[in-house]
N, C-alpha and C positions, 0 to 999 in steps of 0.2 A: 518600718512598714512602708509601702510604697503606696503611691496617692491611688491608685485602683484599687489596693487592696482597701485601703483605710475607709473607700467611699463606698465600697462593696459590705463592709463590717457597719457602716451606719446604713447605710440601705435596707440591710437585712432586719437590724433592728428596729427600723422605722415602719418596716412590715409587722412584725412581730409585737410591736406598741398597738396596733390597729386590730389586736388579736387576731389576725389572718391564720389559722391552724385547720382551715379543712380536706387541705393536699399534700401530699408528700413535701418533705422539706427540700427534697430534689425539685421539685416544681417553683419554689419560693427563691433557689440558690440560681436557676437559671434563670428568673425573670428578674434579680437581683444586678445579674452579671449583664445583664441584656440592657438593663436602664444604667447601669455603667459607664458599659460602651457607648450610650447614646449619649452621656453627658458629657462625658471625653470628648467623643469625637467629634460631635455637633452632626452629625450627620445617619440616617437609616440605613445601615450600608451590614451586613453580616459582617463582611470580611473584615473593614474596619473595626467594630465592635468588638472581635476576638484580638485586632492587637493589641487590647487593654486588658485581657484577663489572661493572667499568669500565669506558668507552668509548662512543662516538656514538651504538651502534649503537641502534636502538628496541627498550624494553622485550620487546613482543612476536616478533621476531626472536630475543634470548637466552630466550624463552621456548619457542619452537621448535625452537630446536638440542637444548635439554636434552631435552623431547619427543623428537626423535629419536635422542638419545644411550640413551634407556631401551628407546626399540621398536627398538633395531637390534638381530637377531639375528647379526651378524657377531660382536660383543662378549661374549666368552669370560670375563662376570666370573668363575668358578674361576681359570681359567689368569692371570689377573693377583692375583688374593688370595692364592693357595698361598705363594708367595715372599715373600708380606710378612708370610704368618701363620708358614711355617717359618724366617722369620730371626727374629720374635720366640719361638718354643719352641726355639731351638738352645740356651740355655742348662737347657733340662728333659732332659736327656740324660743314660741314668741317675735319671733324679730323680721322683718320685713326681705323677703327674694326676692329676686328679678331672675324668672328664667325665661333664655330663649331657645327656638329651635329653629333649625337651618340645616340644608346641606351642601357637600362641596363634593366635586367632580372631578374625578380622577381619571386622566388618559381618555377620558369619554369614555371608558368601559365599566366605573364601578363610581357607584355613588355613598357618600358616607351621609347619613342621617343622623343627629346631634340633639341632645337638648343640656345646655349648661346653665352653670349659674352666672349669671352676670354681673364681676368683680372686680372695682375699680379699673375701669378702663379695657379689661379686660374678659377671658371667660373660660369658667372652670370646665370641663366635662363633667358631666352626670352618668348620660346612661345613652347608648354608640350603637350604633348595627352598619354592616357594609354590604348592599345589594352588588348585585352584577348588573348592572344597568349603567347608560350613557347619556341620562338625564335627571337635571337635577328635582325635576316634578316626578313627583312618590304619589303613590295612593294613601290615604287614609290607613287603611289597613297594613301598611306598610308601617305606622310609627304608632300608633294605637296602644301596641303594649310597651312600647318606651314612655306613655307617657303615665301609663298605670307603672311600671317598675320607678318611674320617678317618683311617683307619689309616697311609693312605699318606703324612700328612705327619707324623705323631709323630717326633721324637728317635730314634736308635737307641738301644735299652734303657731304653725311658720307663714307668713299671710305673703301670699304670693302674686305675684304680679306677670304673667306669662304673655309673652311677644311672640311673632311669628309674623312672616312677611307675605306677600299677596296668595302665593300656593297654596298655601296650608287654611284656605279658608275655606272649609267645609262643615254644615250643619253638626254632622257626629264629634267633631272636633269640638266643636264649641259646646255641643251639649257634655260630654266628657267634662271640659275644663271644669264648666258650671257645675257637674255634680261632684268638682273634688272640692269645690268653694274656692276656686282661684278666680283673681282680677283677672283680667284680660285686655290689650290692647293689638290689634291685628289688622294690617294694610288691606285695602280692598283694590281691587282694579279699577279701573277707570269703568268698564264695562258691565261691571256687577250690576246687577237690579234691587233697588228696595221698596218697600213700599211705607206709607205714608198712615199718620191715624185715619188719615180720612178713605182710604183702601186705595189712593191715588200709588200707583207704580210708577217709577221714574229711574234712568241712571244714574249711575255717581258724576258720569263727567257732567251729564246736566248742572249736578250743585256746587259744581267746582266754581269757586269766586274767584275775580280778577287777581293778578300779582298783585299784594300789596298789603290783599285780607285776607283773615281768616274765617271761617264759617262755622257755625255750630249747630246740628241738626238735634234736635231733642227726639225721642221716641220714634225709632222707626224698626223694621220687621225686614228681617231677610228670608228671603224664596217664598213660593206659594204657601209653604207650608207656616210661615208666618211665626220664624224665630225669634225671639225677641219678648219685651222690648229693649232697645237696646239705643246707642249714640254714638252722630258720625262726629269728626273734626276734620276740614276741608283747608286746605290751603296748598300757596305753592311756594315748597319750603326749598331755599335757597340753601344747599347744601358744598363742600367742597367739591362736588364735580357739575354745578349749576344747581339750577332752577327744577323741581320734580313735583312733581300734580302728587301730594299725599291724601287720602282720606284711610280716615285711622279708625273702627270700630270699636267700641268701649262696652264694657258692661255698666258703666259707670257717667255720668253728668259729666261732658268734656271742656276743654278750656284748652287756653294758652302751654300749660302743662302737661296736656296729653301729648305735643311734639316730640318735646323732651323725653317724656316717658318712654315714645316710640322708640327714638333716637339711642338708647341702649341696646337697642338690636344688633346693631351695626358692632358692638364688641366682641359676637359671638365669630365674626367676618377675621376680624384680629386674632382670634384663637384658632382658627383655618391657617389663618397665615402663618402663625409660628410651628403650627404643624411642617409647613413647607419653605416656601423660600425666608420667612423670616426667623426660623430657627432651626426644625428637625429634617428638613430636608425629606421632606415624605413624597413627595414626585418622583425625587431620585431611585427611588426603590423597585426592587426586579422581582417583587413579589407579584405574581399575577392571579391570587385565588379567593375569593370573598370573603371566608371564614379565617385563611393565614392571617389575610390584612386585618379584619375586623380585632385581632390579637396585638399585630401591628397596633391600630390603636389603643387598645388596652395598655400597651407598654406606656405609648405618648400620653396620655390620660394621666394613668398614674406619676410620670416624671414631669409633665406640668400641675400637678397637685403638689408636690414638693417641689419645684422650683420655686410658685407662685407663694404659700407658705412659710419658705424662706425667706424672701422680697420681704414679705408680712412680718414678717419676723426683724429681718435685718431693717426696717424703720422703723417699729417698734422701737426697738433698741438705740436710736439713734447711730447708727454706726454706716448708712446708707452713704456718706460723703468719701466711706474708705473704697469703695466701688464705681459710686457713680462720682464723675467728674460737675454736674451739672449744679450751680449755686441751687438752685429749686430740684424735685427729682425732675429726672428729663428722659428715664428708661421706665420702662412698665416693671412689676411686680414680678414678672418673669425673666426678664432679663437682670435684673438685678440680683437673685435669688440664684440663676445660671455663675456670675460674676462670681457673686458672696462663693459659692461651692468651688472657683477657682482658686480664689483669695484666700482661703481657707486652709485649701491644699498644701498652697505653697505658702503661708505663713502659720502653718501650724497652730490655726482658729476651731472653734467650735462650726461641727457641723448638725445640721436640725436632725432628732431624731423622733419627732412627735408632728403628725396632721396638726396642722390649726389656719384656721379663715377667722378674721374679725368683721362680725357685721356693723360696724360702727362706721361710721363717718369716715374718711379717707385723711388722716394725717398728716398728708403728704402730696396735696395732688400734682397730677402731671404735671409742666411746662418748656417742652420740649424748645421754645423757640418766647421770644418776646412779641416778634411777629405774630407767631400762630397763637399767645396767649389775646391780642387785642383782635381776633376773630374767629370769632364762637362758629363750632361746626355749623350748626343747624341756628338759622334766623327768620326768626317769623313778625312781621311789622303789626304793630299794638293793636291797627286799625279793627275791631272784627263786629260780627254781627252772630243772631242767635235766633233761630227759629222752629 
């Protein structure tokens, strides 16, 4: 059996373990063949894609089917991802999320909206939509029901913790969060208005404290309509690309730890990126339609859940050192799980045919460098103050 077929035969049943049966099995064999291609070839490319899947038939014929596998509007990618993403978080049940939302900008004509889970270093997709738009600021109503379909697959008693960076700071948004019982931490602008228990209004860059401290605001109230109560954390957090004016909104009593907390945001930017140059090559792509691409995604989504999965798997197992070269790991969960499915191939190993996330503690973390291990992304100096 040839390594396409082989990885096309656990693919299918890796669908089929997540009980995925609400579509034709024609539907499930070309988005099988489709996440193939992708892991073959490393790249979004049709034409590529079909020269991994086998048979008489002429190139451009499988290059048609997949074509119309992206523009058929019958094809419910939700209703086939739910089952494969809720059999991988049944073990977060009870157990502590981190999700963020973000979008990334394509060509300047389509923007992708996102809310994933934030998984060691990296970030799973959840639940995707693709506008036709050339900016990365959405309206409210624009991710609204992403973030009710997210609710709907979480864990029962999954206690969450939800990020999101200065755009996405809107009253409906926060009252949403609050009425699904999630934590919250969310960047403010410099320019935002809050007000004070004493009804005193002031801006954020007002409370922003010298280089050096950090500041912490107890109880204060955003917009006239007086949302809250709620807490700032102020500083200027020295980051790998400098010095940046943060103030973080909490639903919660803030500290030294709220940085940190924030500072998981920035994984979901990592999961952008392996979409494009650093893995799936999704810029490269000659699709130009909102609803193809949004399928597009769907594909990537689903073959970074089983890449990362595997990663998860192949350290579990202790077997990470036959892939990664590095004495500590030094490749993400997804890269390594990418590896492991090559490694596999051509040494005739096990490949994963079950969803699984572990929310436990990281067995393995990063350290890509000894350098980069003795300086910590994000530094914030002890000195602080609280008012």
């Amino acid at each position: 059996m040839g390594n396409s077929l082989r990885l096309y035969h656990t693919i299918m049943e890796y669908l089929f373990n997540s009980a995925v049966r609400l579509h034709d099995i024609r539907v499930f064999s070309s988005l099988a063949w489709a996440i193939v291609g992708l892991l073959l070839s490393h790249h979004v490319s049709l034409n590529r894609w079909c020269q991994h899947r086998p048979g008489a038939v002429k190139a451009e014929s499988k290059v048609r089917q997949l074509a119309r596998w992206l523009h058929n509007s019958r094809i419910e990618a939700v209703q086939i991802y739910r089952p494969l993403i809720r059999t991988a978080l049944l073990s977060y049940a009870g157990a502590q999320m981190v999700l963020a939302l973000d979008t990334s900008v394509l060509w300047d004509r389509f923007v992708i909206i996102r809310i994933s889970l934030i998984y060691r270093g990296r970030a799973v997709p959840l639940v995707w939509t693709v506008l036709a738009a050339g900016s990365a600021s959405v309206a409210y109503a624009d991710y609204k029901s992403l973030l009710e379909q997210t609710a709907s697959l979480l864990p029962p008693e999954a206690q969450v913790l939800f990020l999101a960076d200065r755009g996405f700071v809107h009253l409906d948004l926060l009252r949403l969060v609050r009425d699904l019982n999630w934590r919250f931490r969310i960047r403010l602008k410099q320019s935002s208005s809050v007000y004070r228990a004493s009804g005193a209004k002031t801006k954020v860059r007002r409370l922003m404290p010298p280089k050096g401290e950090a500041h912490f605001v107890y109880k204060i109230w955003l917009s006239k309509r007086r949302f809250g109560p709620l807490y700032l954390a102020l500083a200027h957090v020295h980051t790998c690309d400098g010095y940046e004016k943060w103030a973080i909104v909490s639903d919660e009593p803030t500290g030294l730890q709220t940085f940190d907390e924030y500072a998981q945001r920035f994984d979901i930017e990592e999961n952008f990126l392996d979409d494009k140059s650093g893995g799936f090559q999704l810029e490269s792509s000659l699709i130009r339609e909102a609803t193809a691409l949004q399928r597009v995604c769907f594909i990537l989504a689903v073959a970074t859940l089983y890449l990362v999965g595997t990663g998860s798997s192949v350290v579990a197992l202790g077997l990470r050192r036959l892939v990664d070269s590095h004495w500590k790991r030094g490749l993400s969960y997804f890269k390594i799980g990418w590896r492991w499915i090559e490694y596999a191939l051509t040494n005739h190993c096990y490949l994963l045919r079950f969803a699984w996330l572990d929310p436990g503690p990281d067995p393995d973390p990063a350290s890509a460098s000894k350098r980069q291990d003795a300086r910590p992304r994000v530094i914030i100096y002890a000195l602080s103050r609280v008012s």
